[in-house]
Backbone bond lengths (Angstrom), bond angles and torsions (degrees), N, CA, C in turn:
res aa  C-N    CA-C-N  psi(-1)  N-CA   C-N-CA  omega(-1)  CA-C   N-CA-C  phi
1 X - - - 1.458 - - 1.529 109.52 -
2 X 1.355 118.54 133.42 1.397 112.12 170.29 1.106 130.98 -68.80
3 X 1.103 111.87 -174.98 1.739 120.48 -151.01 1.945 80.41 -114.58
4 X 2.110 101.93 132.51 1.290 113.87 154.88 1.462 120.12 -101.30
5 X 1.306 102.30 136.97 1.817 129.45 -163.88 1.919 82.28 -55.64
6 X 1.042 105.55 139.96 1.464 118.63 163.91 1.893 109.00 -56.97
7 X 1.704 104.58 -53.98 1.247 116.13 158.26 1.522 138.53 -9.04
8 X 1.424 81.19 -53.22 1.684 127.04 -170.20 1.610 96.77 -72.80
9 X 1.071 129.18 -49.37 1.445 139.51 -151.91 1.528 92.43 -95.98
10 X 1.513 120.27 -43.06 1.720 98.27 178.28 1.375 112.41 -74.44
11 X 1.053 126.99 -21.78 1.642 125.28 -176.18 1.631 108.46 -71.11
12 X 1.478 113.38 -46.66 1.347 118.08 156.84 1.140 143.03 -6.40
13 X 1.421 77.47 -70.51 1.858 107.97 178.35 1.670 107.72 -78.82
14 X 1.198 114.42 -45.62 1.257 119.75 172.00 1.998 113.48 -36.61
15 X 2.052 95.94 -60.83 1.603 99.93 -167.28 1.698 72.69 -174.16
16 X 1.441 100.08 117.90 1.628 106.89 154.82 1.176 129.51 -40.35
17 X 1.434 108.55 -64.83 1.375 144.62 152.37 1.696 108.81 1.89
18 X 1.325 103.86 -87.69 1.251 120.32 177.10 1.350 125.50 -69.35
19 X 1.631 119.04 2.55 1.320 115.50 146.35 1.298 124.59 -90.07
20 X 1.099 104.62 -12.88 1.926 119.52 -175.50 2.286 86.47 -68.43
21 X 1.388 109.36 -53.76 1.621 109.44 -168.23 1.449 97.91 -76.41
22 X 0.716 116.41 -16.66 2.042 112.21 -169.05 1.703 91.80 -92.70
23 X 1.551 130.88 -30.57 1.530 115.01 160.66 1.580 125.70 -63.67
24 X 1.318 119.17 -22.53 1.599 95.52 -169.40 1.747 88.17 -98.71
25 X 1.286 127.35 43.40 2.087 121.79 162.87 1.716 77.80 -109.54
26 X 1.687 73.45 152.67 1.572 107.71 162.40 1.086 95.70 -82.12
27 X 1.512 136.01 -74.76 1.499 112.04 -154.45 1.713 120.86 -108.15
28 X 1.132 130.49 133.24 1.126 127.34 -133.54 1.727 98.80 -154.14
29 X 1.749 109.77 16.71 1.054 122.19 153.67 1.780 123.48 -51.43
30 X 1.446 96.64 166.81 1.697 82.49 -177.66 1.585 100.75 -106.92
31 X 1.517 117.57 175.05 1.385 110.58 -169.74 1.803 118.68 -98.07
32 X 1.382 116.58 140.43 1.600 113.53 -155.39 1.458 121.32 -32.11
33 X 1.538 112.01 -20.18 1.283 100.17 -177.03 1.370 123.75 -54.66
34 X 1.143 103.93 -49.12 2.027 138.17 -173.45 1.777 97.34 -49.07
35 X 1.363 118.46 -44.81 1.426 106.86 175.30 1.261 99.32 -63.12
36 X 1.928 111.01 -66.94 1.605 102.69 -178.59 1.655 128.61 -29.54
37 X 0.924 130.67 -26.95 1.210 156.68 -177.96 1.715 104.98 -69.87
38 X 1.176 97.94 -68.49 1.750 104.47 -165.24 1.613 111.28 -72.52
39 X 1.333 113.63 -30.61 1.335 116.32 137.23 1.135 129.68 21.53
40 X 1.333 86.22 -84.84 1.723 112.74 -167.30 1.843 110.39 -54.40
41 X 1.436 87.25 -32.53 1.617 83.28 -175.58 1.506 109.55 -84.13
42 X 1.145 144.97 22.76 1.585 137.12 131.00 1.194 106.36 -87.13
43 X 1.316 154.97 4.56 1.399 140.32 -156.57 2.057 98.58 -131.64
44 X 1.038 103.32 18.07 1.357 103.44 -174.34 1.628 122.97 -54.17
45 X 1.589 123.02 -50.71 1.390 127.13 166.10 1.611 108.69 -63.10
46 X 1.323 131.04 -22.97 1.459 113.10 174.35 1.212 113.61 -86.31
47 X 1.496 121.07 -18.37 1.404 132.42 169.99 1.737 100.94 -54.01
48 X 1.438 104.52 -62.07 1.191 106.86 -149.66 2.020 108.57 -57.03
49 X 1.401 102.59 -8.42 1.409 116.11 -179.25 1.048 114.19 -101.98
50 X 1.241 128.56 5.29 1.578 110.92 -171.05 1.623 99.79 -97.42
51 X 1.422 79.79 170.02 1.951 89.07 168.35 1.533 122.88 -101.60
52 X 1.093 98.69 178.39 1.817 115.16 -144.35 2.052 76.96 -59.00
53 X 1.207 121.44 -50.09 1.933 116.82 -150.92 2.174 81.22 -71.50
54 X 1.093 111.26 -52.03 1.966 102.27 -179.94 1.777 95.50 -47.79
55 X 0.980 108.62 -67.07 1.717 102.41 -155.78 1.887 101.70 -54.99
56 X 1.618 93.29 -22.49 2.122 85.41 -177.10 1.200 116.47 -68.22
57 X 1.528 113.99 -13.19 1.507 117.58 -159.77 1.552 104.65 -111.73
58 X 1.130 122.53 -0.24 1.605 137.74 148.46 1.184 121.43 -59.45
59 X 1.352 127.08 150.46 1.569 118.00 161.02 1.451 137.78 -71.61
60 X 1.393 101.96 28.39 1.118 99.28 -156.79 1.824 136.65 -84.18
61 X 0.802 135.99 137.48 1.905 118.59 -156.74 1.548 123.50 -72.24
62 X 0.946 130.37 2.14 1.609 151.70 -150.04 1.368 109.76 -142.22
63 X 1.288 124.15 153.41 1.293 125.40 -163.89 1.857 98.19 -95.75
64 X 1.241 142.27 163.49 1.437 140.92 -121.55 1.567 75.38 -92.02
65 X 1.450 127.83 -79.73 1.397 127.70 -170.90 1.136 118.47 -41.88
66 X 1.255 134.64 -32.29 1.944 128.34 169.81 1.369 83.60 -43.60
67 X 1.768 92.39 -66.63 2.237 101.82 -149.23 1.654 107.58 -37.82
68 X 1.265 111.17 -57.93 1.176 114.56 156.77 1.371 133.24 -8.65
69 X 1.283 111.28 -88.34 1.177 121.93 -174.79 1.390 116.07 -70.19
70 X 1.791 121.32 -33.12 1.403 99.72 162.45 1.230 127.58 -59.90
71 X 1.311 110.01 -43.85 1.254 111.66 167.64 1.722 132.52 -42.51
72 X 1.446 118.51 -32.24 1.688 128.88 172.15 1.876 93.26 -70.17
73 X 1.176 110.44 -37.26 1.200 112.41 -156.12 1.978 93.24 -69.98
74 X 1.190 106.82 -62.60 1.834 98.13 164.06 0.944 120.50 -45.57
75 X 1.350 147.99 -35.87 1.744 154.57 -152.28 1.898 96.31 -77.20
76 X 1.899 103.77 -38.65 1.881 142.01 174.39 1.948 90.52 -32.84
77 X 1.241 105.75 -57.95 1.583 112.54 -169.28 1.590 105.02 -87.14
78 X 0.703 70.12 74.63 2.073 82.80 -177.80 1.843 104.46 -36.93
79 X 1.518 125.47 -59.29 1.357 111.41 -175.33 1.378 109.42 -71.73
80 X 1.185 109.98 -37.04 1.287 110.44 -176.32 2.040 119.58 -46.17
81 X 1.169 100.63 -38.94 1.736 131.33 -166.63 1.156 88.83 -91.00
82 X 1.528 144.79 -28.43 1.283 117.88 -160.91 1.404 103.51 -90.23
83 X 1.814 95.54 -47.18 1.757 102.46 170.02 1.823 124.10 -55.23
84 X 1.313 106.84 -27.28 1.848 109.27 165.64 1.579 124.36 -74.07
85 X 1.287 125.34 -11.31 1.093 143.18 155.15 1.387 145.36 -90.50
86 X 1.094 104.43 -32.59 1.207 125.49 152.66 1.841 142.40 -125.94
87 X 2.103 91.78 40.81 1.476 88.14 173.76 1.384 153.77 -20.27
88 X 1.318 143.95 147.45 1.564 143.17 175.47 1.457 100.34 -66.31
89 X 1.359 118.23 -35.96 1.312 122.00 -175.36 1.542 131.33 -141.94
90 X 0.960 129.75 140.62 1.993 113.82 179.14 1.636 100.72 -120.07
91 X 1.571 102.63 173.17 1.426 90.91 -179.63 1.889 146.16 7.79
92 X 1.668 64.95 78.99 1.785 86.07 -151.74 1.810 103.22 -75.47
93 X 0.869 135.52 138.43 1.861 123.56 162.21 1.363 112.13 -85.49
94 X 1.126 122.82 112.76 1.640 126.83 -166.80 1.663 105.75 -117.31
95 X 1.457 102.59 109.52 1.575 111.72 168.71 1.499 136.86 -94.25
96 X 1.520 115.77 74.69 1.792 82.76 -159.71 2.073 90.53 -107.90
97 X 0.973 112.71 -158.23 1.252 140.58 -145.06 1.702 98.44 -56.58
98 X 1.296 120.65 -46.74 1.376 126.56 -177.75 1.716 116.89 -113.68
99 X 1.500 112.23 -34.22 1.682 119.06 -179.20 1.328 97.94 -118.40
100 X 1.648 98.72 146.81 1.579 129.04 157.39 1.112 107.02 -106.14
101 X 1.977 123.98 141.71 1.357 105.96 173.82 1.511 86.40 179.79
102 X 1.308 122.87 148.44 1.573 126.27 151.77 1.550 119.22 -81.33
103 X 1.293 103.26 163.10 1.343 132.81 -149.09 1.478 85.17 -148.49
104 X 1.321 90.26 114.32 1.669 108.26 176.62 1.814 115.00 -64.61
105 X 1.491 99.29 -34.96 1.804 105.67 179.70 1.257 85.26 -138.44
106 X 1.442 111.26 170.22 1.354 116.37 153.51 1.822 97.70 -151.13
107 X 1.615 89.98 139.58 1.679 98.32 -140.24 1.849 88.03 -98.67
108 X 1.336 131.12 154.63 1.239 120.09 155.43 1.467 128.49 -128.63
109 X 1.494 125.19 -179.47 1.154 119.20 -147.02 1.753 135.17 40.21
110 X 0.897 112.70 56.85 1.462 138.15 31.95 1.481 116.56 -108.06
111 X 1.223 118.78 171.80 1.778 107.35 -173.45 1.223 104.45 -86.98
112 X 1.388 118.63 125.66 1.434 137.40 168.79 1.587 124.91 -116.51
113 X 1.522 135.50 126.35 1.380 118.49 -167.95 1.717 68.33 -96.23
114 X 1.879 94.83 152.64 2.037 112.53 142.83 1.300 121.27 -99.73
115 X 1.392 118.50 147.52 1.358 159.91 163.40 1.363 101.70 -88.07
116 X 1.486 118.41 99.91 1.608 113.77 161.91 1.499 103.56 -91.91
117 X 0.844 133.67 132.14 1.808 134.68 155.21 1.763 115.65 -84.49
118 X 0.509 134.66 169.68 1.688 133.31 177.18 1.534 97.34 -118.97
119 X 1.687 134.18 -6.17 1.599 124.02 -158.78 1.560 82.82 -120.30
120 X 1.589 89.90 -167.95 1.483 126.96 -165.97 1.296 110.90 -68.17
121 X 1.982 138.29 122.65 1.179 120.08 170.41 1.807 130.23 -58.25
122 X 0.981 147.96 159.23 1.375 121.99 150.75 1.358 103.23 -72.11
123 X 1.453 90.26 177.26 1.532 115.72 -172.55 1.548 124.98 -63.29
124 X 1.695 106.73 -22.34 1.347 117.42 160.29 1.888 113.44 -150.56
125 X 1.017 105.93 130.58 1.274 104.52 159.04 1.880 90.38 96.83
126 X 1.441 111.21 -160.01 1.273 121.18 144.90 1.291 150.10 -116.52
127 X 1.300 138.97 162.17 1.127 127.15 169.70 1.597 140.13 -34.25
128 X 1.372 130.30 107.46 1.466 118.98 178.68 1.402 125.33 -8.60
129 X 1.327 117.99 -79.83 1.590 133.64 -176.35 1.880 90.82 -67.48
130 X 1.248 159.54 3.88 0.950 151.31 153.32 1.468 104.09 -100.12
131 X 1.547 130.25 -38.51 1.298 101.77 154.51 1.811 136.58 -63.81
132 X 0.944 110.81 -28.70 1.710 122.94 157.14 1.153 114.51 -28.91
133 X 1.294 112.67 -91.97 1.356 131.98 157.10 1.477 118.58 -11.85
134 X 1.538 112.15 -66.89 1.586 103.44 -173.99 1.353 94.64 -61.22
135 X 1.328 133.64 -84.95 1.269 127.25 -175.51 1.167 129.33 11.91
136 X 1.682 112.21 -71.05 1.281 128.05 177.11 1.459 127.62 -55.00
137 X 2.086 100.19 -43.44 1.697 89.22 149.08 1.494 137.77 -63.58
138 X 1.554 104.64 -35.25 1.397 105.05 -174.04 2.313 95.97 -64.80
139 X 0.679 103.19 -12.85 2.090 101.24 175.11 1.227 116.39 -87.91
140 X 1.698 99.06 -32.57 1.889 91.73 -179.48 1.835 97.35 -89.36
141 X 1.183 122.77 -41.26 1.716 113.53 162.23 1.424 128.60 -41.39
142 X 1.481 110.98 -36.92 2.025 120.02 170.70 1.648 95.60 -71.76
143 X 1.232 99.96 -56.77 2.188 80.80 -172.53 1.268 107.61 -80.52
144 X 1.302 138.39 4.59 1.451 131.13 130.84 1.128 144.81 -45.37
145 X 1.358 116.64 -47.90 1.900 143.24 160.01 1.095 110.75 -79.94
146 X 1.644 108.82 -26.65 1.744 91.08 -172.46 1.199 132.98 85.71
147 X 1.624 96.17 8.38 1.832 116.10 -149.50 1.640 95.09 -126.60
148 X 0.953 105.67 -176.75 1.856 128.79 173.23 1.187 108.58 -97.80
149 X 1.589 134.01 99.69 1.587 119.51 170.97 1.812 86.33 -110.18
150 X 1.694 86.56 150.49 1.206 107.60 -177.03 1.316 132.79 -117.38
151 X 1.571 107.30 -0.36 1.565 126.20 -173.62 1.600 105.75 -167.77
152 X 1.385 93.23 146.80 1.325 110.15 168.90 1.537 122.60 -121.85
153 X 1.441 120.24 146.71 1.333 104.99 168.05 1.526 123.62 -108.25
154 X 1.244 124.07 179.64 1.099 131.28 -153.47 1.810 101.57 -152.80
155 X 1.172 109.16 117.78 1.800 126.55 -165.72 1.415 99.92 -118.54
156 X 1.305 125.26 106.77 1.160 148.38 127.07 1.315 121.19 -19.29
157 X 1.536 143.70 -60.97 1.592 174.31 -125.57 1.775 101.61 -0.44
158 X 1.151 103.60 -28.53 1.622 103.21 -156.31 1.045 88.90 -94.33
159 X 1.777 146.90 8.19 1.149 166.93 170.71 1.321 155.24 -101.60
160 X 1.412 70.44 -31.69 1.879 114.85 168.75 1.511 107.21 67.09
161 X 1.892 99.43 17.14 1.746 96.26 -172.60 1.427 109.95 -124.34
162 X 1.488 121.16 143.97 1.737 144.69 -148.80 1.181 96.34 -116.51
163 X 1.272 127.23 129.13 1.564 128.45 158.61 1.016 108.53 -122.57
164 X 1.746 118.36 169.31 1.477 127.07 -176.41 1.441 111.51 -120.25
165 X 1.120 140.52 149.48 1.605 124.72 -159.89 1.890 82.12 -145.77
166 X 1.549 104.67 101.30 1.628 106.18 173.30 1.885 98.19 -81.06
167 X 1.286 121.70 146.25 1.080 142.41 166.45 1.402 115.89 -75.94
168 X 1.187 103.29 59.44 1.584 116.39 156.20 1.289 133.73 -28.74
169 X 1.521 120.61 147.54 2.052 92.39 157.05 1.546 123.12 -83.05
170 X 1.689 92.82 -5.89 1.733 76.33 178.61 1.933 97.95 -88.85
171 X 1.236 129.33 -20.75 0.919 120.53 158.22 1.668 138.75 -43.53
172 X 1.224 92.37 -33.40 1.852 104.89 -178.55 1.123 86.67 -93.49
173 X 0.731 139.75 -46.35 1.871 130.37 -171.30 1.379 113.31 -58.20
174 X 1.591 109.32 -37.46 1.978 103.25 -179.73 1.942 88.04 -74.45
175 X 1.495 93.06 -47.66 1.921 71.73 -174.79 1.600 129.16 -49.31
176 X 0.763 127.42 -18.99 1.977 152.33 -166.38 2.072 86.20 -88.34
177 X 1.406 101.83 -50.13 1.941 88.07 -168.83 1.580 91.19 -68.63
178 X 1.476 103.28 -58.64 1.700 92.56 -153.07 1.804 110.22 -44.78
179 X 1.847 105.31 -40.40 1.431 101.95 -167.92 1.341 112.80 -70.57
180 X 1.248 137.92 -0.22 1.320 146.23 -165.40 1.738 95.93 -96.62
181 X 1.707 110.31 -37.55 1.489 114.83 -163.27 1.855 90.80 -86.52
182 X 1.243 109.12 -45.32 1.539 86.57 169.68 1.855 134.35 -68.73
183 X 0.694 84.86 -26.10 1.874 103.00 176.91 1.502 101.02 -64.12
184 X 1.305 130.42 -70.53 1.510 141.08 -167.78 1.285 95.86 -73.88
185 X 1.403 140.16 -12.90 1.433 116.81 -177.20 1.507 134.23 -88.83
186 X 1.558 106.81 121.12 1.305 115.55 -157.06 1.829 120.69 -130.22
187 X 1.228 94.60 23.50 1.504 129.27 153.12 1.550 122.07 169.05
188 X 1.042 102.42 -177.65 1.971 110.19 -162.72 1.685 99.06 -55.67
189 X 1.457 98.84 128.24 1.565 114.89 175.94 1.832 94.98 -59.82
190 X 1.668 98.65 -178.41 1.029 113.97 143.42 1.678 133.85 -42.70
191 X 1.087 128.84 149.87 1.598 126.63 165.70 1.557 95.41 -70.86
192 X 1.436 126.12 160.82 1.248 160.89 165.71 1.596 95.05 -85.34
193 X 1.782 109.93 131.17 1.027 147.36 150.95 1.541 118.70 -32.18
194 X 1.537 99.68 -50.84 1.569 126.76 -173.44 1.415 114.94 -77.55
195 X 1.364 113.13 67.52 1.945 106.72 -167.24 1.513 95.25 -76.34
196 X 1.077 134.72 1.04 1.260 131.67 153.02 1.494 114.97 -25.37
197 X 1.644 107.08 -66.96 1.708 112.32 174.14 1.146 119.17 -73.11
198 X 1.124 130.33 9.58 1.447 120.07 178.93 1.959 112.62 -95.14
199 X 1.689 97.65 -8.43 1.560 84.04 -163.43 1.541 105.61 -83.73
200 X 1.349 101.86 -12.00 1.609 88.70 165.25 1.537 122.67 -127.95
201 X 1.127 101.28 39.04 1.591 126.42 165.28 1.607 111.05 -67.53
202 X 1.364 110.82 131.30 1.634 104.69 173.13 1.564 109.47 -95.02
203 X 1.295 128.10 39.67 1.246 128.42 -171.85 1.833 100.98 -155.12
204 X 1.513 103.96 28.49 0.986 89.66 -178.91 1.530 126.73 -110.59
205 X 1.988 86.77 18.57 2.009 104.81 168.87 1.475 94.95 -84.20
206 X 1.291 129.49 -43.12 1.400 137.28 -145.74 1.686 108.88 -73.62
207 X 1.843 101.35 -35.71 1.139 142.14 172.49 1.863 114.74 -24.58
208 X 1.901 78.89 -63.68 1.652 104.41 -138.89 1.353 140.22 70.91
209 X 1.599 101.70 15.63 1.422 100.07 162.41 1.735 131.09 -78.19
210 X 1.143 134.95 128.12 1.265 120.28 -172.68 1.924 133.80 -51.65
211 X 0.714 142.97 144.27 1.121 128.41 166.51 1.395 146.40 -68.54
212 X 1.290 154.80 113.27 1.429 155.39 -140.69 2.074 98.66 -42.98
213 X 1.585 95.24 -36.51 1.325 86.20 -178.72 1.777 120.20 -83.94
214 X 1.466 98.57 -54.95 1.802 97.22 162.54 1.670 108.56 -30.07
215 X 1.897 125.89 -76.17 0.950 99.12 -147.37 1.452 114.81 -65.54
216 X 1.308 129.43 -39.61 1.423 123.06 176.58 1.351 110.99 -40.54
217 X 1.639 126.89 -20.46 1.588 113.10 -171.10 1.782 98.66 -99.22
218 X 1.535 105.20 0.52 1.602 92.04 166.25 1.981 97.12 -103.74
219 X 0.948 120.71 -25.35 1.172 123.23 -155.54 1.304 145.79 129.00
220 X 1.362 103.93 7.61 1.433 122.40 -165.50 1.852 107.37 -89.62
């Protein structure tokens, strides 16, 4: 059975839907900013020095003194900071039993794959389809080592904020639905409940979902 793109599994989780339209493009790269973005997460100790006009001319989401200071505030967890700065590994290719996918770092003692995001953290924890995702690296990294990994992290950069994603069972369990919904899928899911995501979906002519402006001009 083939191997599902890690990729594959956050979009999933995100909206089935829109992984079913994001398979039939050829290119399905992300756009330059998103590297610009991920960037940031090797450059963390020169970050943490620059001045307010360097940090303006970055991409970064926060005004220079937050970035700052979250950032001193990580440097606070000494192992934690030493292993984010100076990973065992970067853009790692991780194969385990069901997902293929890179891993932006891969952290050791204990072995951890990273999740950089280029967007906004929530307010606690991480995002669903970014918890998926880590998961799936932290599974293709254990049948890699051969070992027990037990957490993944999750990098913010444009945020200056780190999360930890423990491998739960209710965690492995959303990973097991979504990878089951990408694997078996063999035309366009259902639409999502949540038209929330659709208004800035680029698949949302292909969709048939209406647009913020159509439906108000029918009534919606």
């Amino acid at each position: 059975m083939s191997h599902v793109a890690v990729s594959d599994l956050r979009t999933a989780a995100y909206c089935p839907r829109k992984l079913y339209y994001a398979r039939q493009e050829d290119d399905r790269s992300p756009p330059p900013e998103v590297a610009e973005i991920r960037a940031l997460a090797s450059r963390y100790p020169d970050l943490m020095d620059a001045t307010d006009a360097a940090l303006r001319a970055e991409p970064i989401a926060v005004d220079p003194a937050t970035y700052r200071r979250r950032l001193r505030a990580l440097a606070d967890r000494r192992d934690d900071w030493a292993a984010l700065v100076d990973p065992a590994a970067t853009d790692a290719l991780l194969t385990g039993r069901d997902v293929r996918g890179i891993a932006r770092k891969v952290l050791a003692d204990p072995p951890r794959p990273v999740l950089v995001s280029p967007g906004e953290p929530p307010d606690n924890g991480v995002w669903a389809p970014q918890s998926v995702a880590a998961v799936a690296l932290a599974k293709a990294l254990a049948y890699e080592r051969e070992a027990s990994v037990e957490r993944a992290v999750v990098e913010y950069p444009a945020h200056a904020v780190v999360r930890t994603v423990r491998l739960t069972t209710r965690k492995k369990a959303a990973y097991r639905r979504v990878l089951r919904t990408a694997r078996e899928m063999d035309g366009p899911p259902p639409r999502v409940d949540d038209r929330g995501k659709c208004e800035s979906c680029e698949y949302r002519r292909e969709c048939g979902v209406p647009t913020r402006t159509l439906a108000s001009l029918l009534g919606g």
